[in-house]
C-alpha positions as a printed NumPy array, in Angstrom:
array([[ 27.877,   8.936, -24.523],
       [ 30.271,   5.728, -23.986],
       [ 29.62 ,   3.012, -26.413],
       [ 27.372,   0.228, -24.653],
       [ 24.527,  -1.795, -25.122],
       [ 20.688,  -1.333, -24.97 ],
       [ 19.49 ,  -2.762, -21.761],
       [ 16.345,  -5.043, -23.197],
       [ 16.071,  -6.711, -19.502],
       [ 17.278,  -6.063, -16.049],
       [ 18.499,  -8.3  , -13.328],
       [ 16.664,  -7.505,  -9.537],
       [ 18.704,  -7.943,  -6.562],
       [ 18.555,  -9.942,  -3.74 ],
       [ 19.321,  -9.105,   0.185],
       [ 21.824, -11.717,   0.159],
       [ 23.555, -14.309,  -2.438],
       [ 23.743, -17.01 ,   0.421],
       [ 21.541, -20.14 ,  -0.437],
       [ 20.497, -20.4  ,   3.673],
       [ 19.376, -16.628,   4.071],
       [ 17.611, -16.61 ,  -0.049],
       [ 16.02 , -19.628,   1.346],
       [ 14.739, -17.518,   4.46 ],
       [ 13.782, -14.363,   2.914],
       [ 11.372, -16.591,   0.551],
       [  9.777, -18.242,   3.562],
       [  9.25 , -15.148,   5.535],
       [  8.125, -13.382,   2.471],
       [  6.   , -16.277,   1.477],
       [  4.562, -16.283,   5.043],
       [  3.557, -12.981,   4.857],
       [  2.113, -12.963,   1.497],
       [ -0.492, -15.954,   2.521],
       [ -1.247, -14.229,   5.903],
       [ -1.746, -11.356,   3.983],
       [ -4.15 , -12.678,   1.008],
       [ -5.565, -14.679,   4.051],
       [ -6.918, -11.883,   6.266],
       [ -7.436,  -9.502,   3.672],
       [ -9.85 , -11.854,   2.006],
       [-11.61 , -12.767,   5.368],
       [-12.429,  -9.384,   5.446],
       [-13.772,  -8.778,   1.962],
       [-16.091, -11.892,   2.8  ],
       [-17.278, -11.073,   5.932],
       [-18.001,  -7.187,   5.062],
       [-19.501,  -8.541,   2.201],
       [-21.689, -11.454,   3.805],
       [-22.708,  -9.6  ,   6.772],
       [-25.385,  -6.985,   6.233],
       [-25.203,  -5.067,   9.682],
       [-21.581,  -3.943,   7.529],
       [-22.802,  -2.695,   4.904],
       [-21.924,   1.069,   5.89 ],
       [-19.59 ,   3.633,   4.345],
       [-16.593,   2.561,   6.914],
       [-16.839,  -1.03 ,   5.848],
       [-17.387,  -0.539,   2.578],
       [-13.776,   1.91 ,   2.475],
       [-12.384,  -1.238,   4.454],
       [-13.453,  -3.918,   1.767],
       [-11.84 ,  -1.673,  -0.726],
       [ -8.602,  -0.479,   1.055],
       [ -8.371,  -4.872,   1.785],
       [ -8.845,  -5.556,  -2.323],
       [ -5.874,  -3.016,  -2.65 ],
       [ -4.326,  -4.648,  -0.427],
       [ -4.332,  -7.961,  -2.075],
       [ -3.827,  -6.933,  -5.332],
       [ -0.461,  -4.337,  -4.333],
       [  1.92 ,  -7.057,  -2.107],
       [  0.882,  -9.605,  -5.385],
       [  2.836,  -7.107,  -7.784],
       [  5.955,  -7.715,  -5.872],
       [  6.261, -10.699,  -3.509],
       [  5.313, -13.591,  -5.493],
       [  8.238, -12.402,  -8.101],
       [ 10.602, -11.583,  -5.07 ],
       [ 10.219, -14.912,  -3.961],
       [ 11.508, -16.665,  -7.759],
       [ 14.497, -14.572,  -7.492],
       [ 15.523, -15.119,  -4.066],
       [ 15.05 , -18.969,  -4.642],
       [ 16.345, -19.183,  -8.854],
       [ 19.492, -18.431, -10.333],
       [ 17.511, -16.455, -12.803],
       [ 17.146, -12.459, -11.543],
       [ 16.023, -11.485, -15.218],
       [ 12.94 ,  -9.302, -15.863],
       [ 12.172,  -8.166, -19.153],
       [ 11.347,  -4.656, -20.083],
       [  7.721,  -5.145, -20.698],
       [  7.367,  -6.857, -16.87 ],
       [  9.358,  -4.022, -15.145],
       [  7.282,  -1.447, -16.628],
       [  4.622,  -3.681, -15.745],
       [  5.96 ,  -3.496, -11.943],
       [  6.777,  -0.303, -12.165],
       [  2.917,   0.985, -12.818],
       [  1.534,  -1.575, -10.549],
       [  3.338,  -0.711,  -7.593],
       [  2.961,   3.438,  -8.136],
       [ -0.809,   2.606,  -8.634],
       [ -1.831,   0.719,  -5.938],
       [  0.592,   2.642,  -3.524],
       [ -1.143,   6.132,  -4.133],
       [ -4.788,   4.524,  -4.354],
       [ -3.885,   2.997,  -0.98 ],
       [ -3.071,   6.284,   0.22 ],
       [ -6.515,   7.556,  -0.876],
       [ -8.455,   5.356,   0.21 ],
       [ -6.824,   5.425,   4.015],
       [ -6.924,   9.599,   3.546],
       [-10.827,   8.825,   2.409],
       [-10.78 ,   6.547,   5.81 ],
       [ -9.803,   9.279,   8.453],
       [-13.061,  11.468,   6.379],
       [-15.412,   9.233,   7.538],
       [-14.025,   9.113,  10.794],
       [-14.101,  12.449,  11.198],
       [-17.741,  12.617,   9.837],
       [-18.98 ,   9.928,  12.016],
       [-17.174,  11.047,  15.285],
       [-17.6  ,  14.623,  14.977],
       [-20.682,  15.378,  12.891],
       [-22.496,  12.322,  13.679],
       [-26.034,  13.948,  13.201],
       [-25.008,  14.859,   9.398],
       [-23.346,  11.094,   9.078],
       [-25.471,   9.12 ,   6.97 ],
       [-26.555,  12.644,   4.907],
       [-22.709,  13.318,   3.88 ],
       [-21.353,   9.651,   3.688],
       [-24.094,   8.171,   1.313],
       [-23.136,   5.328,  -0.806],
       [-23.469,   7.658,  -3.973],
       [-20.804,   9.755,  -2.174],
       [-18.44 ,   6.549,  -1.388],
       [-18.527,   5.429,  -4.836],
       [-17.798,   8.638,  -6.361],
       [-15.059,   9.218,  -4.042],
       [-13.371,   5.445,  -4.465],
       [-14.198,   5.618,  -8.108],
       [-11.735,   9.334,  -8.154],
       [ -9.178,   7.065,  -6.189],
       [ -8.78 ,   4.784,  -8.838],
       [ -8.877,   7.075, -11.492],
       [ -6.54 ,   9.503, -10.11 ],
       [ -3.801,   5.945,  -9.381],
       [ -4.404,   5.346, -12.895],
       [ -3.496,   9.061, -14.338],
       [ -0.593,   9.214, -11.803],
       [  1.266,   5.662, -12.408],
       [  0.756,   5.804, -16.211],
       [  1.935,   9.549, -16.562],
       [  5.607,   8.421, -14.284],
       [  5.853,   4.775, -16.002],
       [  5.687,   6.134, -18.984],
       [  8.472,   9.252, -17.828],
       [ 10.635,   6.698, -17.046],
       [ 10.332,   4.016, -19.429],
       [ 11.173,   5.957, -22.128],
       [ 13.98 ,   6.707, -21.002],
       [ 17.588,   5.113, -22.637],
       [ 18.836,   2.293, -20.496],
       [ 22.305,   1.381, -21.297],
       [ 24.517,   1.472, -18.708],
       [ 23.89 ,  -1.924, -16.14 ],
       [ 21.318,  -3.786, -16.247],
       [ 21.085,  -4.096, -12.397],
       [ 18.289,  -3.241, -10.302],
       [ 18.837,  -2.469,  -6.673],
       [ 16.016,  -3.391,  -5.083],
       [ 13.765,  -6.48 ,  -5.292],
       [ 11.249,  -5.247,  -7.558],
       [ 11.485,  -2.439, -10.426],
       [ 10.421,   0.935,  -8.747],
       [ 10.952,   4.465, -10.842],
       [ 13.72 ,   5.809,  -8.226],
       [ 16.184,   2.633,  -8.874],
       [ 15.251,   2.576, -12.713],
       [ 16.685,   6.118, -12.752],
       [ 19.658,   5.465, -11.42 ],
       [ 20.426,   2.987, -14.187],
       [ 19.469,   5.837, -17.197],
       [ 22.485,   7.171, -19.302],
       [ 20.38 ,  10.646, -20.58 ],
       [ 19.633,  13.223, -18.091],
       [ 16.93 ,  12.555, -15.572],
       [ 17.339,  16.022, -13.522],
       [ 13.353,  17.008, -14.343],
       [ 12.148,  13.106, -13.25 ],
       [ 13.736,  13.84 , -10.231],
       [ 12.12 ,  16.648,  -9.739],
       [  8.249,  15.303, -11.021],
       [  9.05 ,  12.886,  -8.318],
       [  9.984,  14.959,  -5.738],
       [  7.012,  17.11 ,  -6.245],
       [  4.521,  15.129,  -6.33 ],
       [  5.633,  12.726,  -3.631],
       [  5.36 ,  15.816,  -1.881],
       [  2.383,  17.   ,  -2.671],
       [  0.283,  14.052,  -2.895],
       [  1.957,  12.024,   0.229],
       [  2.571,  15.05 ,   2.187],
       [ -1.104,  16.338,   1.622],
       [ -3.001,  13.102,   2.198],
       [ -0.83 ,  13.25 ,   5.168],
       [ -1.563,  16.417,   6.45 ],
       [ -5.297,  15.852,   5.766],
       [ -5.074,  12.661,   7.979],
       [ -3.631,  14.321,  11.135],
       [ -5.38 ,  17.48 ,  10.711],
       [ -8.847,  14.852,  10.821],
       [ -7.305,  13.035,  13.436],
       [ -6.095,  15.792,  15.525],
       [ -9.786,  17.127,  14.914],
       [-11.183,  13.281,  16.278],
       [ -9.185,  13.397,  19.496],
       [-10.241,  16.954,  20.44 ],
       [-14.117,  15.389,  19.945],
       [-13.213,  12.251,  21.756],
       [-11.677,  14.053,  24.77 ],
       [-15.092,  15.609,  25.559],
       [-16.812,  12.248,  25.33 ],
       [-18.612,  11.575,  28.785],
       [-18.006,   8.057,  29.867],
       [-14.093,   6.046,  29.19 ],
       [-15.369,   3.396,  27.365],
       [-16.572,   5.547,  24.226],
       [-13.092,   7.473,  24.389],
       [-10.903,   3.868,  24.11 ],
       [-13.316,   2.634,  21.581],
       [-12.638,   5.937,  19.303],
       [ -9.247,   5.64 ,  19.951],
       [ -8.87 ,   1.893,  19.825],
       [ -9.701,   2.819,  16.018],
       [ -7.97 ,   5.813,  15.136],
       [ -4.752,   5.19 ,  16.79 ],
       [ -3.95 ,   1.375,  14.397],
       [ -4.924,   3.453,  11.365],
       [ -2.27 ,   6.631,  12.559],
       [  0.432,   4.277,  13.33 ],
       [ -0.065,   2.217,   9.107],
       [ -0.494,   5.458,   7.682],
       [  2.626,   7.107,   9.459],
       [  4.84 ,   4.099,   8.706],
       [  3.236,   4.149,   4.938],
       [  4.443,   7.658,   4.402],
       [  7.702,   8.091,   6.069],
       [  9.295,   4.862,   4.486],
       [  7.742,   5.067,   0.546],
       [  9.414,   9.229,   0.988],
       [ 13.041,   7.415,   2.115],
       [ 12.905,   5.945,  -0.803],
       [ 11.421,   7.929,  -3.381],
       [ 12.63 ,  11.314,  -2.195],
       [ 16.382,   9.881,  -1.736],
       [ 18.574,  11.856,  -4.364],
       [ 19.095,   8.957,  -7.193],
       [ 22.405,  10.324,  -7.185],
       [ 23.538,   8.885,  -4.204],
       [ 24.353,   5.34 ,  -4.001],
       [ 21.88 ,   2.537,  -3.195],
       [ 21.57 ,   0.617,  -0.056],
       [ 20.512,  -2.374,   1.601],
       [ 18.621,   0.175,   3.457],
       [ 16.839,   1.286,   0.564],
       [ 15.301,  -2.3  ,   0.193],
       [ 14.151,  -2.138,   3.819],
       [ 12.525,   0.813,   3.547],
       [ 10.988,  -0.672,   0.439],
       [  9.54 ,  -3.842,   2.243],
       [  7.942,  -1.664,   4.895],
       [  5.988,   0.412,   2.689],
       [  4.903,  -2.045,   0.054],
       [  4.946,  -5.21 ,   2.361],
       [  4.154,  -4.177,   5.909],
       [  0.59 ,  -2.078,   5.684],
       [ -0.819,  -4.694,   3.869],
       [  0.052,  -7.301,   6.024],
       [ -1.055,  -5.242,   9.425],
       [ -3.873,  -3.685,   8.169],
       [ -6.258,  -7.077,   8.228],
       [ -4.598,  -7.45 ,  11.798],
       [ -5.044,  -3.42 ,  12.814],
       [ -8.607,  -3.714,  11.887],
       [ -9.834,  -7.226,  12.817],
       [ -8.772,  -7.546,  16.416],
       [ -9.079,  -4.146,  17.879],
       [-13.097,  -4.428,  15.936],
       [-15.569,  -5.935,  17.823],
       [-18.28 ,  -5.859,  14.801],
       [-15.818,  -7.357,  12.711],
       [-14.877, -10.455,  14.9  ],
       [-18.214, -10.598,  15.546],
       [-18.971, -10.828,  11.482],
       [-16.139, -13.394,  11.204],
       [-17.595, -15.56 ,  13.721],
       [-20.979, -16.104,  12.383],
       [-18.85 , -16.887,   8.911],
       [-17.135, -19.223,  10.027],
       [-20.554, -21.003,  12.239],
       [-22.281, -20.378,   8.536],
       [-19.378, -22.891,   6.966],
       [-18.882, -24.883,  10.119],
       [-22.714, -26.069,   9.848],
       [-23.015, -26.352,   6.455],
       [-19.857, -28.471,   5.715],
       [-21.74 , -30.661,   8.27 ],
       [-24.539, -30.751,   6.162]])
């Protein structure tokens, strides 16, 4: 091994070093990050408030909205310091920190919108069993497993790659610390992470993925035989938003974390990484808020419920 220093920090990289596009990425970032917190939080208050949404889909909604919340904070807010400040540093300690944050809330996300298409499936085609199979001690359990199962999962690969021996650069390439660019920057051989990533990317993405279009290619069958048009576009008004997140979840987080760390990193990498830890949560409020009439419906009597009593 070449003589060279322990890395105790690392330095996160930008998309560009020019002061007018920094100053851009922050404000589109930024934008995004308020719109997000914004309609993900409407929704938490209106499921919440209105009691006619108290049901198993709703409930899965309020959750999968919390997530979202609490996954684009683990990366933008920071994103936004480095692409405005000279200062890039992060400290061991906070990219580990990253590191399990983002692994965590990206695989209970994926439950949670794999737990999603199951209730759709229930309600659209055993609706007769519905309310038996989907009971609230069933969505607990089930959302209680999610978190649970994020928590084994991010704490087992932080802690594969955090012990690892940093000391070639410092440099991260990519905006926020993420296992597949940390490994790039280990000097000991990382051949088996690699290959625990690979797996269960695989596994884990590519069955929750499988599960959702199996249950969705189940849904359209049932909706096809539906009598009247309006009860086919509303099933399909709701299905097809939730195929098009989960599809654009999958296929960018597996650019970037089954790309060989071998290979050199790219400005592409970073996109890919903004549209799976960025994106979802900033459609998803959108995806299920307009194309859901009980919803808007729930957000209007909110905001008549403040209206009047800020008269008051």
């Amino acid at each position: 091994m070449p003589n060279s220093t322990t890395v105790t920090e690392f330095l996160l990289t930008r998309f560009s070093d020019v002061w007018e596009y920094r100053v851009l990425h922050a404000m589109l970032f930024l934008l995004m990050y308020l719109a997000t917190l914004m309609g993900n939080f409407l929704i938490v208050t209106v499921t919440t408030l209105n009691q006619s949404l108290h049901t198993p889909m709703y409930f899965f909604l309020r959750n999968l909205s919390v997530i979202d919340m609490c996954y684009i904070s683990v990366t933008v807010p920071k994103a936004c310091f480095i692409f405005l400040l000279d200062n890039r540093a992060i400290s061991m300690v906070g990219c580990a920190a990253q590191v399990f944050l983002v692994v965590f809330f990206a695989l209970v996300e994926m439950l949670v919108l794999t737990i999603m298409a199951c209730d759709r499936y229930v309600a659209i085609c055993q609706p007769l069993h519905y309310t038996v199979i989907m009971n609230t001690r069933v969505c607990v359990q089930m959302t209680l497993a999610s978190v649970l199962s994020g928590l084994a999962y991010s704490g087992f690969h932080t802690g594969n790659t955090i012990r690892l021996p940093y000391c070639q650069s410092n440099v991260v390439h990519q905006f926020f610390c993420d296992v597949p660019s940390l490994l790039r920057l280990s000097c000991s051989e990382i051949f088996s992470n690699e290959i625990l990533v690979l797996i269960s990317t695989v596994l884990i993405g590519g069955g929750c993925f499988v599960y959702i279009t199996v249950s969705y290619s189940l849904i359209f069958s049932t909706v096809l035989k539906f009598p009247t048009r309006g009860e086919q576009r509303k099933a399909f008004s709701t299905c097809v938003p939730h195929i098009l997140v989960v599809t654009l979840f999958v296929i960018s987080a597996s650019a970037v974390y089954m790309k060989p760390t071998s290979t050199s990193p790219t400005i592409q990498d970073m996109i890919n990484s903004v549209f799976y830890s960025i994106v979802p949560p900033f459609f998803n409020p959108i995806i299920y808020s307009l194309r859901n009439k009980q919803l808007k419906e729930g957000v209007k009597k909110v905001m008549r419920r403040m209206f009047y009593s800020g008269k008051l």
